[in-house]
VOZAKOL-707738 format. One line per field, with one value per residue (C-alpha): residue in one letter; z, y, x. Coordinates in Angstrom, 2 decimals. Each point is the difference from the previous one (the first is absolute). Last residue first. Example, Ala and Ser with C-alpha at 12.3 -4.5 7.8 and 13.67 -1.06 7.14 Angstrom:
<recs>
type = [s:a]
Z = [7.14:0.66]
Y = [-1.06:-3.44]
X = [13.67:-1.37]
</recs>
This chain:
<recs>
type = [x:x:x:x:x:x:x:x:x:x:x:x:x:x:x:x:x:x:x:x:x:x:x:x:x:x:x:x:x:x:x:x:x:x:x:x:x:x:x:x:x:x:x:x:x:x:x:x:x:x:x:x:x:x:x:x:x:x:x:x:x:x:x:x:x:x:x:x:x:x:x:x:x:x:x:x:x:x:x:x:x:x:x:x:x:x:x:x:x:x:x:x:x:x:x:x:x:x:x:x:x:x:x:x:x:x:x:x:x:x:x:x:x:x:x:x:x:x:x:x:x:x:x:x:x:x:x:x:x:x:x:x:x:x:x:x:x:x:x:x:x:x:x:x:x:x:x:x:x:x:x:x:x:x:x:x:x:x:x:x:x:x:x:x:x:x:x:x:x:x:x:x:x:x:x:x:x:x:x:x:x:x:x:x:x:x:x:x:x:x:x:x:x:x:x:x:x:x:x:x:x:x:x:x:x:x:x:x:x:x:x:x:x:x]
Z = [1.93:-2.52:-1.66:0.63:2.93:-0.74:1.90:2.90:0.84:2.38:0.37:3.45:-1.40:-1.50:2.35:3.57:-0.39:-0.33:2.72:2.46:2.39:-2.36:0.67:3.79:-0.80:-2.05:3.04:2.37:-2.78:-0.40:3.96:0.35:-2.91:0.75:-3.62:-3.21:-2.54:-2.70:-0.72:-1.03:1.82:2.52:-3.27:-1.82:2.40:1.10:-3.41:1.04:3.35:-1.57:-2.13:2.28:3.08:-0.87:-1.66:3.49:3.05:3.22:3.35:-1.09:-3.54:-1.27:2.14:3.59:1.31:2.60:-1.17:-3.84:-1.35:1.45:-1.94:-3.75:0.62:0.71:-3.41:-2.14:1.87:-1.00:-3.27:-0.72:1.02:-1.76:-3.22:0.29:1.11:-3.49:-2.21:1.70:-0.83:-3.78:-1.23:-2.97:1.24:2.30:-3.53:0.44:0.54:3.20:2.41:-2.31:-0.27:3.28:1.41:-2.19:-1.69:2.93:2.93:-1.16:-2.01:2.13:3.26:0.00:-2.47:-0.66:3.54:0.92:-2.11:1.96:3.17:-0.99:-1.34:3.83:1.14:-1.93:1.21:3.54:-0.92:-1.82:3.08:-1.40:-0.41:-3.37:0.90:2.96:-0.37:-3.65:-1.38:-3.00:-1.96:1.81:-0.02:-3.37:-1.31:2.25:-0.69:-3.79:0.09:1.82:-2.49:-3.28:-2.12:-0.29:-1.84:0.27:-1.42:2.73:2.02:-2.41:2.08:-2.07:1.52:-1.71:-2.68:-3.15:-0.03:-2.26:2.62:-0.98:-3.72:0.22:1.23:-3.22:-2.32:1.25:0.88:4.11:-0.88:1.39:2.61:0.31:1.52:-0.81:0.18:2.41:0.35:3.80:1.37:2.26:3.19:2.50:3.02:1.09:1.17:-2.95:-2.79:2.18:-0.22:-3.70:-0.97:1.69:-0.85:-3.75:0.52:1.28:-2.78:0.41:-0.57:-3.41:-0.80:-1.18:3.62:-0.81:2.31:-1.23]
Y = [-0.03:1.78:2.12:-1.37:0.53:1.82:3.31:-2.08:-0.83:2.86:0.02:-1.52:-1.38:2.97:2.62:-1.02:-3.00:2.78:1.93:-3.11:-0.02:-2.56:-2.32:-0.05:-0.41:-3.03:-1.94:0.72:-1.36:-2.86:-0.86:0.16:-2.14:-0.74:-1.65:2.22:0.01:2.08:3.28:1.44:2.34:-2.37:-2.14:3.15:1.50:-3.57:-0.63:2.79:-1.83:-3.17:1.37:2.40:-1.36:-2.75:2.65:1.42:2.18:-0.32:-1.69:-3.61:-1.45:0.54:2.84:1.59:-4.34:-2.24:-1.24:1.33:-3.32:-1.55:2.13:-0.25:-3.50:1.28:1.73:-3.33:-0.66:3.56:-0.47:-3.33:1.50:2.37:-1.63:-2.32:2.94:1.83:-3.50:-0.67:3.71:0.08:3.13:0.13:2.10:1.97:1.74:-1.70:2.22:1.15:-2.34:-3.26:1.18:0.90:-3.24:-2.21:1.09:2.18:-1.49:-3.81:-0.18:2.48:-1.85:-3.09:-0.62:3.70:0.92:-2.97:1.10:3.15:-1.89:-2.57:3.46:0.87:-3.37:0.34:3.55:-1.62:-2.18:1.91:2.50:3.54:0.49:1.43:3.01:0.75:-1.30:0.36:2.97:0.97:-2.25:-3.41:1.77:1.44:-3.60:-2.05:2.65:-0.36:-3.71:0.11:2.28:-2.23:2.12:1.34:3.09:0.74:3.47:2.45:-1.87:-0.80:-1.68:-2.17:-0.35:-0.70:-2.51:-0.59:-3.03:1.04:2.87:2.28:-0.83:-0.49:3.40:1.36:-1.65:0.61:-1.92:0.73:3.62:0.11:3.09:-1.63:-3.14:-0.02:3.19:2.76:0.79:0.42:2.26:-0.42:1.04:-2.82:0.23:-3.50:-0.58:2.30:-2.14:-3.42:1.50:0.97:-3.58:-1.82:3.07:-1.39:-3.36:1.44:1.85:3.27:1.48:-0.23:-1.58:0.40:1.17:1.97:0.17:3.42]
X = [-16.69:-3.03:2.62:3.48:1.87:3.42:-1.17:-0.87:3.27:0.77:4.60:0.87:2.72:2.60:-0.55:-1.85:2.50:2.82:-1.14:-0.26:-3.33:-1.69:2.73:-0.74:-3.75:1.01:2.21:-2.90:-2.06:2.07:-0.08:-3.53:-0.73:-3.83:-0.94:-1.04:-2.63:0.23:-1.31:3.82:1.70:1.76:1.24:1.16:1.73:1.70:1.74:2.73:0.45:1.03:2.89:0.65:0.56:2.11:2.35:0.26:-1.40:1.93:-1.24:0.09:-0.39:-3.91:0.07:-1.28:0.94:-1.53:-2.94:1.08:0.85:-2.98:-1.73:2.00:-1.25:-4.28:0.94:0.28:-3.44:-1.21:1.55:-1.75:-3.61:0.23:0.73:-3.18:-2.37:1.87:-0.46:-3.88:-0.60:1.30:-1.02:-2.05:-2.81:2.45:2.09:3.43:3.02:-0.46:-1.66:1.17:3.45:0.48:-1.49:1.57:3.86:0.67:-1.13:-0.36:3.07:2.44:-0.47:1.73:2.38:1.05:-0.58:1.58:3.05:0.54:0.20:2.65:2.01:-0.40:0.74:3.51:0.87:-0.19:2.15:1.87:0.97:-0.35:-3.34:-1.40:-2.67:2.93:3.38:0.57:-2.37:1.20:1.53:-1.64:-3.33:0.05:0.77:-2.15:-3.11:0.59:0.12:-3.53:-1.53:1.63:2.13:3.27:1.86:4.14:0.19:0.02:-2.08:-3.10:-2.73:-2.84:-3.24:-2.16:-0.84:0.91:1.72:2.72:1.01:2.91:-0.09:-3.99:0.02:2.24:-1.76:-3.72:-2.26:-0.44:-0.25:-4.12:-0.93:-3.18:1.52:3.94:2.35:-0.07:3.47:1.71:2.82:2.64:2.17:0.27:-1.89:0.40:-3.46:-1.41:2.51:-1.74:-3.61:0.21:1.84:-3.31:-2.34:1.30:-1.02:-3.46:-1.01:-1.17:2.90:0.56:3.14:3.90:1.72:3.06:3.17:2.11]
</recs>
């Protein structure tokens, strides 16, 4: 059966989570890294030497890397709708997943989450998190144009575009950051937030992981 190696609370592995749930492949998920710990040992570092999560096992063959993960499953399992068909179109997609590595990921993720739930607020870095925010909603005000005209990151049908930027988006609409007018991205994000398996695996309460005094 498809395993999913990482807690669930992370948002690489709501990435993987979100595509399985999309696809609705049978599987089963480990809690491993964060609290949960098992990065360090032997037999994870064998399947994983970065020790990080996620890591899928499909019946044997493992992989890493979120965004490589949601390629694979996608091109397996769901050729013709999460991974279009025409390569073209399959290329922009992949183009999109990597701007939301290049683009967004850094200042959402690595900034303003990390500094509103990791970091107690007397040390938190407010010019870094204003600065980040900024960024992302300008990176973002792209994504709008994108969406003038379009239900989904690619057209009319959700795809791997869509979730590997859309899975960052929970977090940066839920955090206490400012935000431009982006009337066609939160169109876009209120239409995710009606999927069962984005209610499931991304739209998972974060404030459990803040730190005391965050």
């Amino acid at each position: 059966m498809l395993k999913i190696l990482g807690r669930k609370t992370s948002v690489n592995v709501q990435k993987a989570m979100w595509t399985v749930g999309e696809l609705g492949l049978p599987h089963e998920r480990a809690d491993l890294g964060g609290e949960f710990g098992g990065l360090d040992t032997p037999e994870y570092i064998a399947l994983n030497p970065n020790r990080l999560v996620p890591t899928l096992d499909d019946g044997g063959f493992t992989l890493w890397e979120s965004n490589t993960i949601i390629r694979y499953l996608s091109r397996t399992y769901g050729h013709g709708t999460l991974a279009p068909a025409d390569p073209h179109a399959y290329a922009r997609a992949e183009a999109w997943m990597d701007w939301s590595l290049t683009s967004l990921y850094a200042d959402v993720i690595l900034t303003c989450f990390i500094q509103h739930v990791r970091v107690t607020a007397k040390d938190r870095d407010v010019a870094a998190v204003a600065a980040a925010a900024k960024r992302a909603g300008e990176k973002l005000g792209i994504l709008d144009a994108q969406l003038a005209s379009r239900q989904f990151v690619m057209g009319g049908q959700l795809t791997i575009a869509d979730i590997a930027v859309g899975t960052l988006m929970y977090r940066y609409f839920n955090l206490p950051v400012a935000r431009p007018s982006l009337p066609n991205v939160e169109a876009w994000y209120a239409r995710l937030t009606q999927r069962p398996a984005y209610q499931a695996h991304v739209m998972i309460d974060f404030k459990p992981m803040m730190v005391a005094g965050a």
